[in-house]
C-alpha positions as CSV (number, residue, x, y, z in Angstrom):
1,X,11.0,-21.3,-2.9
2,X,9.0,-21.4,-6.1
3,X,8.1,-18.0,-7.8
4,X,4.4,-19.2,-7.7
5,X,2.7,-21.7,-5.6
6,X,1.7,-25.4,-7.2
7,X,-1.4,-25.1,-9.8
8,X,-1.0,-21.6,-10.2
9,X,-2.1,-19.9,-13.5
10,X,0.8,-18.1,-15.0
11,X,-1.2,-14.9,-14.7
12,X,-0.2,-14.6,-11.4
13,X,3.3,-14.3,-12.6
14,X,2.2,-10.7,-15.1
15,X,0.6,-9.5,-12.3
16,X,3.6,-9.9,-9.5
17,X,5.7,-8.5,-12.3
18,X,3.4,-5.5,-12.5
19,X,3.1,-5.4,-8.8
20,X,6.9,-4.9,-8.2
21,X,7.4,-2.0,-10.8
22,X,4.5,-0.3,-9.9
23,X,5.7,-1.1,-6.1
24,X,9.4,0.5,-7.1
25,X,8.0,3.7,-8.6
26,X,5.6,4.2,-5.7
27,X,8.7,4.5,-3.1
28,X,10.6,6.8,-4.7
29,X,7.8,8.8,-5.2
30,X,6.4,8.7,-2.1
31,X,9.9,10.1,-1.0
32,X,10.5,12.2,-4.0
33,X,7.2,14.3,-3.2
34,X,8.2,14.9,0.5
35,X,11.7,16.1,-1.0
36,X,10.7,18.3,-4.1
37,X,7.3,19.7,-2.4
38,X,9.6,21.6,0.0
39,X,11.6,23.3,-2.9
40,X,8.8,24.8,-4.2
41,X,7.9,26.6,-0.4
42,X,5.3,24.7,0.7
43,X,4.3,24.0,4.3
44,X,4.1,20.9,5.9
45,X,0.5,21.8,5.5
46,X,0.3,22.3,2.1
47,X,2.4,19.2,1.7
48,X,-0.3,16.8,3.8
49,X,-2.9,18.7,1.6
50,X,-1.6,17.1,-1.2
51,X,-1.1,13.6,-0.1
52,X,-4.5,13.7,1.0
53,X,-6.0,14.7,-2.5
54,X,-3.7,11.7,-3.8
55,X,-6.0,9.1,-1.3
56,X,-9.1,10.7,-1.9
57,X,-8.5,10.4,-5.9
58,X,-7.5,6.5,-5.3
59,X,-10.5,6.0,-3.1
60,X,-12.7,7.9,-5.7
61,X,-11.5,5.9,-8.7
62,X,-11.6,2.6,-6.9
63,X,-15.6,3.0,-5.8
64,X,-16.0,3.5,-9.5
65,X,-14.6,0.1,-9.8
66,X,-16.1,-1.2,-7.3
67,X,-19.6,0.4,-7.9
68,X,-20.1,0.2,-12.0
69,X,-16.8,-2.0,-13.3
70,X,-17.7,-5.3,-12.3
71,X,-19.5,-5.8,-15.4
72,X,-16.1,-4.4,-17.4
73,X,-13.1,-6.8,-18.1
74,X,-10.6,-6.6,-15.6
75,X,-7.9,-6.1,-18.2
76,X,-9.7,-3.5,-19.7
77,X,-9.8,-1.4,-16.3
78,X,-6.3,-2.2,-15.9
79,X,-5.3,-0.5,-19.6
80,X,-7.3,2.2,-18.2
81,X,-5.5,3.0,-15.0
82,X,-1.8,2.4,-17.5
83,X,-3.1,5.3,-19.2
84,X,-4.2,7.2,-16.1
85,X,-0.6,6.5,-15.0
86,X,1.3,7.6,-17.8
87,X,-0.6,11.1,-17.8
88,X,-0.3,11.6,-14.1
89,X,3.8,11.1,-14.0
90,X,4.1,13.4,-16.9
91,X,1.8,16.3,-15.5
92,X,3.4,15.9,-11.7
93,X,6.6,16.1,-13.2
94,X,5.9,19.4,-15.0
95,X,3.6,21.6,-13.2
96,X,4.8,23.2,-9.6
97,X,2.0,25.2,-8.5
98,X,0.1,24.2,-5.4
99,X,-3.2,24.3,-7.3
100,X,-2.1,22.4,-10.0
101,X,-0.4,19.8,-8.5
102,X,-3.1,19.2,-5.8
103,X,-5.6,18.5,-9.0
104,X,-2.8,15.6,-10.4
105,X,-2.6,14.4,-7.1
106,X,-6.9,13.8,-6.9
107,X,-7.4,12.4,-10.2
108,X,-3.8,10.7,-10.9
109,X,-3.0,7.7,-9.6
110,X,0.3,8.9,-7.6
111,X,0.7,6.6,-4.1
112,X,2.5,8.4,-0.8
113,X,2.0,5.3,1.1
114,X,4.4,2.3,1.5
115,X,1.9,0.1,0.7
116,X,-0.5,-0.1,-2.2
117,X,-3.2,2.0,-2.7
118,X,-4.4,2.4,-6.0
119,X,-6.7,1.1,-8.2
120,X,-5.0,-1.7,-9.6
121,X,-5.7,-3.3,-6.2
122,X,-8.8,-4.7,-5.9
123,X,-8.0,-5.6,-9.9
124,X,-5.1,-7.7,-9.4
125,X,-6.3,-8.8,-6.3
126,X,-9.2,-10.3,-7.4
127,X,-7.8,-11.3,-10.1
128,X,-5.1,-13.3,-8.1
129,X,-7.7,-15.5,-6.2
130,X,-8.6,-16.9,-9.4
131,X,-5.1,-18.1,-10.7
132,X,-4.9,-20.8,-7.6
133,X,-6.3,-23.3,-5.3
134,X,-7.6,-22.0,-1.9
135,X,-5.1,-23.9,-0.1
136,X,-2.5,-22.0,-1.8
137,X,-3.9,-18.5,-1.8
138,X,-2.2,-17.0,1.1
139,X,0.8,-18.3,0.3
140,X,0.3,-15.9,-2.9
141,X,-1.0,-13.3,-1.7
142,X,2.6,-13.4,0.4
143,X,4.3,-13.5,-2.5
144,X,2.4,-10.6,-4.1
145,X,2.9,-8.7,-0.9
146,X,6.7,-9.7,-0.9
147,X,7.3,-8.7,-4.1
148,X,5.7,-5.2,-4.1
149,X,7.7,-4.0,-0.8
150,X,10.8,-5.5,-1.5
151,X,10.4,-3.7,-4.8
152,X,9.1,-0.5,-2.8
153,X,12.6,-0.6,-0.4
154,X,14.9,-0.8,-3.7
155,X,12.6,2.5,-5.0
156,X,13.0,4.2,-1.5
157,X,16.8,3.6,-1.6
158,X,17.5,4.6,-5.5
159,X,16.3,8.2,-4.3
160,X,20.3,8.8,-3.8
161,X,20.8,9.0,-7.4
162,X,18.8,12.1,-7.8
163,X,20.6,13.1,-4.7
164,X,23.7,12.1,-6.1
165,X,23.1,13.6,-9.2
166,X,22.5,17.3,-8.1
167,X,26.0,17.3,-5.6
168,X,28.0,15.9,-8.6
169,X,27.1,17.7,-11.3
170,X,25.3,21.4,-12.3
171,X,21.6,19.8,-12.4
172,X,19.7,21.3,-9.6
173,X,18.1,19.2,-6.8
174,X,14.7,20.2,-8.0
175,X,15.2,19.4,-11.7
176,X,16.9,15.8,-10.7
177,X,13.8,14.8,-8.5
178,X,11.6,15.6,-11.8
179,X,13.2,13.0,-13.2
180,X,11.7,10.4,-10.7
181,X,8.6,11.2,-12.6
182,X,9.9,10.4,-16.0
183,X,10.3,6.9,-14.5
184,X,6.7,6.8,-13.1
185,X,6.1,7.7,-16.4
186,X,8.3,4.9,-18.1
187,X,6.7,2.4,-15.4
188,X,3.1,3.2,-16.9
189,X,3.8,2.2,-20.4
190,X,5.5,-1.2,-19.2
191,X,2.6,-1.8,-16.9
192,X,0.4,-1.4,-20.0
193,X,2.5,-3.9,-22.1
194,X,2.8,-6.4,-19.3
195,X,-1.0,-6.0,-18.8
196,X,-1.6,-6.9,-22.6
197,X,-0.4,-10.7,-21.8
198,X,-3.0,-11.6,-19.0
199,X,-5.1,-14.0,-21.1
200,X,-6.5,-16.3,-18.8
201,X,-6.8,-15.5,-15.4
202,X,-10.4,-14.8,-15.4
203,X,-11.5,-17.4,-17.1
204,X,-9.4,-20.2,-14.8
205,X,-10.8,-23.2,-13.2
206,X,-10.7,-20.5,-9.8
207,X,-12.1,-18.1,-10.8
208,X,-15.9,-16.8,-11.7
209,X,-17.3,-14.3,-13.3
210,X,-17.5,-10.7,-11.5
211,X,-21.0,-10.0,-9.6
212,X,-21.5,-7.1,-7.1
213,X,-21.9,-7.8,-3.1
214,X,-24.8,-10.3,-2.8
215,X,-25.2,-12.5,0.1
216,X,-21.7,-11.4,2.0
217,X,-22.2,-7.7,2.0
218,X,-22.7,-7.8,5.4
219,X,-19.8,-9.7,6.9
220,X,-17.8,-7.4,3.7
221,X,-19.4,-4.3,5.2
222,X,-18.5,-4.8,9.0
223,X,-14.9,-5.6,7.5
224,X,-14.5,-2.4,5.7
225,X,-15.1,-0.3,9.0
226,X,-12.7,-2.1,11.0
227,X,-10.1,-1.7,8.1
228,X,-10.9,2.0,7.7
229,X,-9.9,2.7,11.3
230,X,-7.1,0.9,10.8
231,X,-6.1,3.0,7.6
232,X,-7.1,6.0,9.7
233,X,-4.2,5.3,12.4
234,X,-2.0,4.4,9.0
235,X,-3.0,7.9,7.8
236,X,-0.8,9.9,9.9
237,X,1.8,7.5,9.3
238,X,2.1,7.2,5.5
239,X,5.7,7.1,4.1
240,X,5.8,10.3,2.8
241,X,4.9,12.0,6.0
242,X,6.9,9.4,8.0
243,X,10.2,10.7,5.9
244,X,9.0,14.3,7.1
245,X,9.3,13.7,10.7
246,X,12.3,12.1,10.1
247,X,13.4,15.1,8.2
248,X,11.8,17.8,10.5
249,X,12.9,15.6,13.8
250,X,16.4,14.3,13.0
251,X,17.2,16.5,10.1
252,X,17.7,13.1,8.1
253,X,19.2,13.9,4.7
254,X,17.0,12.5,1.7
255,X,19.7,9.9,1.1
256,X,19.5,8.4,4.6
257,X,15.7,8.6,5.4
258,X,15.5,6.8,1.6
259,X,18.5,3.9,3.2
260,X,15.9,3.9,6.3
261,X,12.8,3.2,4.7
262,X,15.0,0.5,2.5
263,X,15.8,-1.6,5.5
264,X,12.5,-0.9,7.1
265,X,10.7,-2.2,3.6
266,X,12.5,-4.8,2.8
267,X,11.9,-6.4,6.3
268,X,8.2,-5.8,6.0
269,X,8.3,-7.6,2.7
270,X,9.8,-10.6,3.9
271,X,7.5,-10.4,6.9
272,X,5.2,-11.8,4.6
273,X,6.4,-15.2,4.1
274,X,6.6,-15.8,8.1
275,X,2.6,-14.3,7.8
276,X,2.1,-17.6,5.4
277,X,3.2,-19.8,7.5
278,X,1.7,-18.8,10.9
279,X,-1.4,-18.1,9.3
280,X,-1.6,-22.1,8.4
281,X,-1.2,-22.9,12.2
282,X,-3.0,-20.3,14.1
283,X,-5.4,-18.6,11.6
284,X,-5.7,-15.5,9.5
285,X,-7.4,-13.6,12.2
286,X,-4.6,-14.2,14.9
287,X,-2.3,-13.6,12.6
288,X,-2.9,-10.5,11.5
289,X,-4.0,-9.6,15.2
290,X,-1.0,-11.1,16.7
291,X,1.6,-9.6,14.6
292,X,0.3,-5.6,14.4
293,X,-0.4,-5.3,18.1
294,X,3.4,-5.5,19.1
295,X,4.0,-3.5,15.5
296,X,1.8,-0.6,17.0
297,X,3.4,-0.6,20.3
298,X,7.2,0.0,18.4
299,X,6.0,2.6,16.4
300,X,4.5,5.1,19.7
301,X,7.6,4.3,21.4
302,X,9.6,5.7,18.5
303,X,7.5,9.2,19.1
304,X,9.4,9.1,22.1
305,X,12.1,8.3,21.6
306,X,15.2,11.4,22.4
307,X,17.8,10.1,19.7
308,X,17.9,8.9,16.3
309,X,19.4,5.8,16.6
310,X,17.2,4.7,19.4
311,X,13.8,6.2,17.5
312,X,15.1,4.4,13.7
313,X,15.5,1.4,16.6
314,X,11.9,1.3,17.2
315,X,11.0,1.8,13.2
316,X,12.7,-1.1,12.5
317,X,11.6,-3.2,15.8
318,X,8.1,-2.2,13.9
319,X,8.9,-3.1,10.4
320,X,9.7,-6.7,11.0
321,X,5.7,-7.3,12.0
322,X,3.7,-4.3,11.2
323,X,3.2,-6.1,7.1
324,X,2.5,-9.2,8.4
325,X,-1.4,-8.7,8.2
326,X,-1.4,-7.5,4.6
327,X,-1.5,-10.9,3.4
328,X,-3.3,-12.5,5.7
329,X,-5.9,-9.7,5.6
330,X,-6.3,-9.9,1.7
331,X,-6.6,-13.4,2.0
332,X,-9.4,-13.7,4.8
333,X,-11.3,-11.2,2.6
334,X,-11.1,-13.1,-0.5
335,X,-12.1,-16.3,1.6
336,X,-15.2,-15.0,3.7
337,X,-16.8,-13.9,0.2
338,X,-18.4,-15.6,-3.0
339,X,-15.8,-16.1,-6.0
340,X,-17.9,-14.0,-8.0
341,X,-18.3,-11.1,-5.1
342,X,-14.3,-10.9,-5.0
343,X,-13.8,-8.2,-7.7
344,X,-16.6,-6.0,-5.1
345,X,-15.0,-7.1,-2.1
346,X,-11.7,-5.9,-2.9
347,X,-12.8,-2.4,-3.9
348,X,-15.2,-2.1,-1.2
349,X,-12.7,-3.4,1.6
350,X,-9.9,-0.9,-0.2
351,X,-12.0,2.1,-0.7
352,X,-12.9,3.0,3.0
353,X,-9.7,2.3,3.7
354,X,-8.6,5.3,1.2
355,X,-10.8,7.4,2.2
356,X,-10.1,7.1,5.9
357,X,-6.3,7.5,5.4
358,X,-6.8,10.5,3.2
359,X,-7.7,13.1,6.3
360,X,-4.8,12.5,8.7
361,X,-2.1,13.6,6.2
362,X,-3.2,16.9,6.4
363,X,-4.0,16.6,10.3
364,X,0.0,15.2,11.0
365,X,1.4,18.2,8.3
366,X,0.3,20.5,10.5
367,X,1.1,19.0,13.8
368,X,4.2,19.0,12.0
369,X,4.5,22.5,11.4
370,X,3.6,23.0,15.1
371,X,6.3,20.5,16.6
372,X,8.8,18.1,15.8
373,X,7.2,15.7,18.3
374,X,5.9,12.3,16.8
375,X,2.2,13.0,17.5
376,X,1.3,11.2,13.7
377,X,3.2,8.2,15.4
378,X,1.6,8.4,18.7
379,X,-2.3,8.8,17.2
380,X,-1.7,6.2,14.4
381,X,-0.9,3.4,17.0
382,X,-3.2,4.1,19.7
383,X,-6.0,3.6,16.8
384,X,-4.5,0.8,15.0
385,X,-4.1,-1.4,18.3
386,X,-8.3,-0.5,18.8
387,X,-8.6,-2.0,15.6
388,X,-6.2,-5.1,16.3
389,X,-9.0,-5.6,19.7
390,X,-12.1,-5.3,17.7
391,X,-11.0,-7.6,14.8
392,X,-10.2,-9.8,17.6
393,X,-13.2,-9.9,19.4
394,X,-15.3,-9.3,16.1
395,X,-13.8,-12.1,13.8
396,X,-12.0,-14.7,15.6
397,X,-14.8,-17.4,15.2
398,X,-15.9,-16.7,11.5
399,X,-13.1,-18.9,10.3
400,X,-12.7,-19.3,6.1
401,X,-13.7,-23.1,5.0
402,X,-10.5,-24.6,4.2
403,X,-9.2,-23.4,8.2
404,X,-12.2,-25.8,9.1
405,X,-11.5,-28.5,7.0
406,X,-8.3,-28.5,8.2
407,X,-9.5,-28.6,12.0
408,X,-11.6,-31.3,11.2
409,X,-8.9,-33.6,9.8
């Protein structure tokens, strides 16, 4: 399979590059958090605390972008959140105060999910659906999808070395997981460079200038509630709190909960392709629809679950459908909506979905402190599967123009 689809501006190649070393930093971080956080004595409370202030700082930053930077180059917006991205690694990496590090967490650019949640998003995104034909853009968006998680699994798993660092030599655990921030760090100055060579993709025959929400606002509007409860149920759920059930549960070791979310990731990632292809015969709505509903169902059974092997079972069982949506979803969005609304549609489609995953972190820390039971698990399914009905019953007849084009032939 070709890197990028036919007619595809080579834009699209810079900003799958980006996506994958942004998407290896992000796992391990995400696991390097829930491993150093607890070294410096703080709760599982404290611990969701901080995770949240990471979403709500994403979701903050990405209104901005959504709200006032439409009329800013993409390219400049993306410099800007290189910079952002240096600064946060290196301040994360030095402070260890709860204060402190809460602060970084808001206004940085640090991402405890699996998936992406930042503001280069909606940027690349957008500026994806302008590199290539419709009738090639899910097939992309698959790619882009494919190439951040399977880049995300190989970060989860290279959290061994700092493991494997402090049991073979006289560094301490905590000072070898601060150097997973000198790689963030090193990952935001080749993000900046990589950004420097996108020359053209805003200015291709796909794509249009940037506008805010016009005429789809509405159908963008009833879209971003139905994501936001889904990121709500995803919430309780994100990786870095996932690894600390594992941990408070099973009493995983670092090493194995980072080998876990590996296999789990790199399934997810490949997912994506199988999403591309059922998508062209049953639609982007099923898709996503068909897909998470038996995903949600794995991941409550794994709450209960009595052993490891039977509750990492269930993980996986949910891995191989649960990212199926992701590209289907971005790629319904970017369909429904004006070329020039995309840029707005991707922040304002991303930013509830922030803001709605930023509470339950702190909500499943503390059940977390309270028991080792998978409530997280249990509450983030039961609200994802009422999202997977609603978008059902909601969206399956507003179908994008080139699904009709193809019924009609």
């Amino acid at each position: 399979m070709p890197l990028l689809p036919p007619h595809t501006h080579r834009d699209a190649g810079v900003l799958l590059t980006t996506r994958g070393i942004r998407g290896f930093v992000d796992g391990i971080i995400s696991l390097s958090i829930t491993a150093l956080l607890p070294l410096f004595g703080f709760s599982g409370l404290q611990i969701g605390i901080i995770v949240t202030g990471m979403l709500l700082g994403s979701a903050a930053a990405t209104v901005l972008v959504g709200t006032k930077g439409y009329a800013v180059p993409r390219r400049t917006l993306l410099f800007a959140g290189s910079a952002l991205m240096i600064a946060t690694g290196t301040l994360f990496g030095l402070f260890t105060s709860f204060v402190a590090l809460l602060v970084v967490g808001v206004i940085g650019t640090l991402n405890p999910t699996a998936g992406d949640v930042s503001v280069f998003l909606p940027l690349e995104q957008s500026m994806l659906a302008g590199t290539t034909p419709a009738v090639s853009r899910t097939a992309l968006y698959a790619r882009y999808t494919f190439v951040g998680g399977i880049a995300g699994a190989f970060g989860t798993l290279a959290i061994r070395i700092p493991e494997a660092i402090a049991q073979h030599t006289a560094m301490s655990e905590e000072a070898a997981l601060r150097w997973c921030f000198a790689v963030y760090v090193l990952a935001g100055v080749v993000v900046l460079l990589l950004y420097r060579r996108l020359d053209g993709a805003e200015a291709s025959a796909h794509a249009a200038a940037a506008e805010p929400l016009g005429r789809s606002k509405r159908v963008v509007y009833r879209l971003a509630a139905l994501f936001s409860l889904d990121a709500f149920g995803g919430g309780f759920v994100v990786q870095s709190m996932l690894a600390l059930w594992l941990f408070r549960r099973f009493d995983l070791s670092v090493g194995a909960a980072g080998t876990l979310l590996f296999v789990t990731g790199t399934l997810s990632a490949a997912s994506g392709f199988v999403a591309a292809w059922l998508a062209a015969r049953i639609g982007l709505v099923r898709t996503m629809v068909f897909t998470h509903l038996p995903a949600n169902c794995f991941l409550i059974a794994a709450a209960f679950m009595p052993t490891m092997p039977l509750a990492v079972t269930m993980l996986v069982l949910r891995s191989l459908l649960s990212s199926m949506d992701v590209p289907a979803r971005t790629s319904y969005v970017m369909a429904v909506v004006s070329p020039a609304e995309r840029a707005a549609a991707a922040s304002v489609t991303n930013v509830p979905r922030s803001l709605a995953a930023a509470l339950p972190p702190t909500a499943a820390g503390w059940m977390l402190d309270q028991s080792t039971f998978g409530w997280p698990l249990v509450i983030a399914g039961t609200a994802k599967i009422v999202y997977d009905l609603l978008l059902l019953r909601q969206f399956q007849h507003v179908r994008p123009e080139e699904e009709q084009a193809q019924d009609a032939r």
